[in-house]
C-alpha positions in Angstrom: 277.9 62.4 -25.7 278.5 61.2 -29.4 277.2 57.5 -28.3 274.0 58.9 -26.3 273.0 60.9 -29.1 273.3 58.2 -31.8 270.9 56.2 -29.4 268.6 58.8 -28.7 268.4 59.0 -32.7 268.1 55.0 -33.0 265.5 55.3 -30.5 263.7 57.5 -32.1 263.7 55.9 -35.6 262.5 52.8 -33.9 259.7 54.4 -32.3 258.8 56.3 -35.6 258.9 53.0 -37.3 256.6 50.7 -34.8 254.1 53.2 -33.9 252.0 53.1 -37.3 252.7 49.0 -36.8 251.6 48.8 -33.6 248.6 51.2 -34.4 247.2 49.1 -37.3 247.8 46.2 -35.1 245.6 47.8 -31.9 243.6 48.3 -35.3 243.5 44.9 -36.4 242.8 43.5 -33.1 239.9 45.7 -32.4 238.3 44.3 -35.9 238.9 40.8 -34.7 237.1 42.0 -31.7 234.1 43.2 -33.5 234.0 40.5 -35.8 233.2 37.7 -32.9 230.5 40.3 -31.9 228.6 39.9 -35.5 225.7 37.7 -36.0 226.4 34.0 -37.0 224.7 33.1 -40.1 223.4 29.3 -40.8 222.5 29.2 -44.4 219.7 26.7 -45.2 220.5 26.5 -48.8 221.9 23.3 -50.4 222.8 25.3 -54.1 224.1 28.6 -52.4 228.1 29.3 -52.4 228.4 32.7 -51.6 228.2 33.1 -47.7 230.9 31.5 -45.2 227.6 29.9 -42.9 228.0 28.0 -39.5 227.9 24.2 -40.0 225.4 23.8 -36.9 221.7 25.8 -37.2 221.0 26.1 -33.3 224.8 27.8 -33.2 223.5 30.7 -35.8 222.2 34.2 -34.7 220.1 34.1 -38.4 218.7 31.1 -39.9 218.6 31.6 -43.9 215.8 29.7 -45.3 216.4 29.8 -49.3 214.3 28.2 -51.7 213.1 28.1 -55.2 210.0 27.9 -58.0 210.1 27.7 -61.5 208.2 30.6 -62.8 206.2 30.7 -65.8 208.9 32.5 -68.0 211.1 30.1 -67.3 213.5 31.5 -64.8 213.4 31.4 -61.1 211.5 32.2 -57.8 214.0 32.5 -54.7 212.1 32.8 -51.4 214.7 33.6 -48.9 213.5 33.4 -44.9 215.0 35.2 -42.3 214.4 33.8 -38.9 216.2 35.5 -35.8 217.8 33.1 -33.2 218.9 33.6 -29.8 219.0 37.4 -29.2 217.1 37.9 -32.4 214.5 35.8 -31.2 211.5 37.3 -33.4 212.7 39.2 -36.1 211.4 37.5 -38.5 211.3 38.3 -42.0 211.0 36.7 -45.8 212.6 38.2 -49.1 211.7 37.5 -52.9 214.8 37.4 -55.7 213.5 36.7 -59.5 215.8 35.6 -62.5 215.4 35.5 -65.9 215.5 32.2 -68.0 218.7 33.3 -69.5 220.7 34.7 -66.3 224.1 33.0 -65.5 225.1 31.5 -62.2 227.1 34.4 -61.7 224.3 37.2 -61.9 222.5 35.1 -60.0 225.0 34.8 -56.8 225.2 38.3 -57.3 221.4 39.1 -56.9 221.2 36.8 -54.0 224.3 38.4 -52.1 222.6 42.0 -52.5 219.1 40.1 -51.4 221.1 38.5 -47.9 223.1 42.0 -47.6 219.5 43.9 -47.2 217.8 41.5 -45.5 221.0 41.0 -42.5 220.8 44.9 -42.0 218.3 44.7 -39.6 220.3 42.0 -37.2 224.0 43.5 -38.0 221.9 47.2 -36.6 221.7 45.8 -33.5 225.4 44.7 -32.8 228.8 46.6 -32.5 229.6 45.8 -35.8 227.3 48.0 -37.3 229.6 51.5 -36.4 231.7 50.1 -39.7 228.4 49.7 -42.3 227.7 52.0 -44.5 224.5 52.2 -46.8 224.3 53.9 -49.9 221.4 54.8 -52.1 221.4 54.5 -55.7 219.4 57.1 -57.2 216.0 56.1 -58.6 215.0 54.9 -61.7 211.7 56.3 -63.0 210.5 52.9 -64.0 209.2 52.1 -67.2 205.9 50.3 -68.1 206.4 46.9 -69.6 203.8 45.2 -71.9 203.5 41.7 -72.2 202.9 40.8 -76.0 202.7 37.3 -75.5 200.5 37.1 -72.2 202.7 34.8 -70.3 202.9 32.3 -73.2 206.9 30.8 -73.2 207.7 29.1 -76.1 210.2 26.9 -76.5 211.8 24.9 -79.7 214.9 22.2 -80.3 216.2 20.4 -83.0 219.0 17.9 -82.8 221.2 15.0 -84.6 223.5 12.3 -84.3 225.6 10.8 -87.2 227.9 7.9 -86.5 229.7 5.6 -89.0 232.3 3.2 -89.4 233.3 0.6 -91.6 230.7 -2.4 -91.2 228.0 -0.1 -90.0 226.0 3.6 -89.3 223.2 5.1 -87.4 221.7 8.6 -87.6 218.9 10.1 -85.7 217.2 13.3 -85.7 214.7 14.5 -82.8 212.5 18.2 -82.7 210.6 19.3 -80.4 208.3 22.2 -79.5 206.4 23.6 -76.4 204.0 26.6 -75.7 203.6 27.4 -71.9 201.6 29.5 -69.6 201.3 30.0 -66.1 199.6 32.7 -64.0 198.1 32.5 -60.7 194.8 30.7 -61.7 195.8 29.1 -64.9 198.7 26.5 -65.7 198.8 25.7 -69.7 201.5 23.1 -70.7 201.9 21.7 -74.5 203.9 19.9 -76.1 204.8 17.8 -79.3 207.7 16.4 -80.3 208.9 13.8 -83.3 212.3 11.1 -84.2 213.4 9.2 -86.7 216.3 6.6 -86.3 218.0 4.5 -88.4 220.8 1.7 -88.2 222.8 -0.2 -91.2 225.0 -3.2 -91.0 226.9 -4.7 -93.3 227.1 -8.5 -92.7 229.0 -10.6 -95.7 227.0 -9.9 -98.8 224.1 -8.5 -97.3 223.1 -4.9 -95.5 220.5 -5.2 -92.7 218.6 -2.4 -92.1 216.5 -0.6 -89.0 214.3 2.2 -88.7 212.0 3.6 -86.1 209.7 6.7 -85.8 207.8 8.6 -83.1 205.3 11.2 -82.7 204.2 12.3 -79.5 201.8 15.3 -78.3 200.9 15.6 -74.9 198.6 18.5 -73.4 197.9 19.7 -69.3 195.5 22.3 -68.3 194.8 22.9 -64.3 192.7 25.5 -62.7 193.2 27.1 -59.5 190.1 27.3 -57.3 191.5 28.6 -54.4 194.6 28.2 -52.0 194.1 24.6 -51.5 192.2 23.1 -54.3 192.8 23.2 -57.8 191.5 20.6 -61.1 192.6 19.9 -64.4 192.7 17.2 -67.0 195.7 15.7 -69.2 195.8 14.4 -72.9 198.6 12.5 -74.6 198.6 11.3 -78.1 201.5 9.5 -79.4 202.5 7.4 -82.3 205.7 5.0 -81.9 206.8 2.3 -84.6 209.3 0.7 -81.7 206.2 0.2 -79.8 204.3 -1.0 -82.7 201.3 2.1 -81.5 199.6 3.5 -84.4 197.7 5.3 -82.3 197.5 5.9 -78.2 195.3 8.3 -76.2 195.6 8.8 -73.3 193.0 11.1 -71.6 193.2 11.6 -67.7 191.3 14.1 -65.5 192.2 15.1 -62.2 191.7 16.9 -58.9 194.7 17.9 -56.3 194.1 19.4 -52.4 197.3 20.8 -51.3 197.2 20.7 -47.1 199.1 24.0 -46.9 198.4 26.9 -48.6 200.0 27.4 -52.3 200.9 30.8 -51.9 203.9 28.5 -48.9 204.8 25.9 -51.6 208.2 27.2 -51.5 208.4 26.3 -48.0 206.2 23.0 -47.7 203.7 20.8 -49.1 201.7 18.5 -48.9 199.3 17.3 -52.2 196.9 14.6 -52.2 196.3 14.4 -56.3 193.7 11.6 -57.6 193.4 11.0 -61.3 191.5 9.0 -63.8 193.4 7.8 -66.5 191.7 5.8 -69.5 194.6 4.9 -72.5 193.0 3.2 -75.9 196.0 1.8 -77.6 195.9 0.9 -81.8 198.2 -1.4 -82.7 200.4 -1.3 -85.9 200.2 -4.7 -86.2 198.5 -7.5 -84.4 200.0 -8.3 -80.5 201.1 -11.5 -79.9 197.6 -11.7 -77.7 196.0 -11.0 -81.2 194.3 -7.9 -80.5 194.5 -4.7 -82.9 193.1 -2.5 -80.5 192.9 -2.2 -77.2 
């Protein structure tokens, strides 16, 4: 009776100890179940690396179509495409995510993670899967209005050096530059000017040999949007370069662009057919080997 009873206890410990195991493992395996049954995502994105994605497009349930355009502030435009395969045949839809100039890469997979999570909802509603999603709302924000004080102008400044030295010689350079930008839906405003100095010693015996060379540059675009297709505009460059022996170049050069698709789809395709006129009158420094002084 002693020996029945201390397997009857045994048993029972056993049993006590397997059931959770073998629960979380019914569990486990009912998960792996509903996993094969959610949709296969194929990630058209060459600079995304936050979503596991199926290496082959036709074996995806949802094609993600992801791409970008510089806005005018500097950041970035994503466009993401949704576009249903197989059963989702149809369900079709497109998504915007915008970043700031200064965001880091990791804000930026973050935004784009919460852009994919809303835009799957309406393929993972339709499968077994979506028993286990929950959605929660954050509560809203009473937003704020925001006034532009520079009316889309970015601005933008640099200044660097380089110093270098040894024994028998040295060279230093300094380089600035500074640009004022704007771009809204009928206007695109680029300028730009910029300026360098170089210089190089070397010590050689007795004597010190010496080289210097300067540049100025200013360069100027303005286009204007006529419509989803068509759009004109003119460039100007000035510049001023004593490597190139240019006292003076200017360079003026109108233009006109017809975009085949629509502008509004640029993150998706183009097409541009752009024909410009460019004129450049160059002032020499000193006279060209051809002995001209201007040209």
């Amino acid at each position: 009776m002693k020996f029945k009873i201390n397997v009857l206890i045994c048993t029972c410990i056993v049993c006590v100890f397997l059931a959770p195991c073998l629960r979380a493992q019914v569990e486990q395996e009912d998960i792996e179940e509903l996993k094969k049954k959610a949709p296969k995502i194929f990630v058209d994105c060459d600079f995304c690396d936050i979503v596991n994605y199926v290496w082959d497009r036709k074996e995806a349930d949802v094609h993600i179509l992801v791409t970008l355009l510089r806005t005018g502030s500097g950041g970035w435009e994503y466009t993401l495409t949704f576009i249903g395969q197989k059963e989702f045949d149809g369900m079709n839809n497109t998504l915007k995510y915008y970043t700031s100039q200064d965001a880091t890469k990791d804000e930026i997979r973050q935004g784009l993670v919460e852009v994919i999570k809303k835009g799957l909802m309406p393929y993972v509603a339709n499968t077994p899967i979506s028993d286990r999603v929950s959605i929660s709302f954050k509560e809203e924000v009473k937003p704020t209005a925001v006034e532009d004080k520079w009316n889309f102008w970015v601005f933008s400044a640099s200044l660097r050096g380089f110093f270098d030295a040894e024994k028998s010689s040295e060279y230093n350079s300094i380089h600035g530059s500074f640009s004022a930008n704007r771009t809204t839906e009928e206007w695109k405003i680029n300028t730009s000017i910029s300026a360098s100095y170089n210089e190089s010693n070397f010590e050689f015996e007795d004597e010190t040999l010496s080289s210097t060379s300067e540049s100025r540059r200013f360069s100027g675009l303005i286009v204007k949007s006529l419509n989803e297709h068509w759009s004109i505009g003119g460039y100007l460059s000035a510049v001023y370069s004593t490597y190139s022996n240019i006292d003076l170049r200017i360079s003026p050069a109108p233009a006109i662009e017809y975009n085949v698709f629509s502008y509004s789809q640029s993150t998706r395709r183009q097409l541009r057919f752009l024909y410009r006129l460019n004129y450049s009158y160059n002032d020499y420094i000193e006279e060209t080997m051809y002995g001209k002084s201007t040209e």
